[in-house]
N, C-alpha and C positions, 0 to 999 in steps of 0.2 A: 258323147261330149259335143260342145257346142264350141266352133273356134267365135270366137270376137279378136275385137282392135282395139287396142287401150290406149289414148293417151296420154304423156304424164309428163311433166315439167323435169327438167335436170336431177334438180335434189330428193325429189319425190321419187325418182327411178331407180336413182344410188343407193337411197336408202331401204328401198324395196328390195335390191336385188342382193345387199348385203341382209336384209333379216333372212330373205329365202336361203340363203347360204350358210346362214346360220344352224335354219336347221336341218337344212340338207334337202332343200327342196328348188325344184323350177322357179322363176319368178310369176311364169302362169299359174304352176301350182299352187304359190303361194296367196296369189288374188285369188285365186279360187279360194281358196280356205279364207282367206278373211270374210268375204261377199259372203259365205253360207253362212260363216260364224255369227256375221251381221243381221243378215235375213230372219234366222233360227232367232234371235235376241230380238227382234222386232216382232216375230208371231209370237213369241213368250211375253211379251210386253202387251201385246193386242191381246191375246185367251186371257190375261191374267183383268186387265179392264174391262171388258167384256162380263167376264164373273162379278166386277166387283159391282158395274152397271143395272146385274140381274138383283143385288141383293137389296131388302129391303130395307127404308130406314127405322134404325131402331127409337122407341119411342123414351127422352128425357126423363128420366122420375123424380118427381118433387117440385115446390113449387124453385122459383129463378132466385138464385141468390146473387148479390153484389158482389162484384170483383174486390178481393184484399186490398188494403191500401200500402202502400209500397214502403213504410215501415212497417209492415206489419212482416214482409217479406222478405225486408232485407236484415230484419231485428234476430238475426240469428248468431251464436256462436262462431260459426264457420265464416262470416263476412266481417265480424268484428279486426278491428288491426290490431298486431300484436304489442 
């Protein structure tokens, strides 16, 4: 383990050190576990763009059609008023 120095503004401390107590943990402890939870969410975030980066684009079929015109879209049962 690695000691460090944190530091934190009044409210941001209070409330830090009350969620650690909540669940029964250190308030070090508790910055520890947020910082990996955080870390672990950013490499999952980065492998997951990184994949989507490698894939290639899929090719349109057909030729381009015109956008609906907006009665055409809103001309439904379920938008009508009762």
């Amino acid at each position: 383990m690695k000691n460090v120095t944190v530091t934190l503004d009044k409210d941001t401390a209070a409330r830090a050190r009350v969620q650690a107590a909540e669940r029964n943990m250190s308030l070090s402890r508790y910055i520890g576990e947020v910082l990996r939870k955080e870390l672990r969410h950013d490499d999952e975030y980065e492998a997951a763009y990184r994949a989507w980066r490698k894939s290639k684009p899929f090719p349109l079929k057909g030729p381009p059609e015109p956008y609906p015109k907006r009665d055409e879209i809103y001309d439904r049962p379920v938008f009508r008023r009762r």
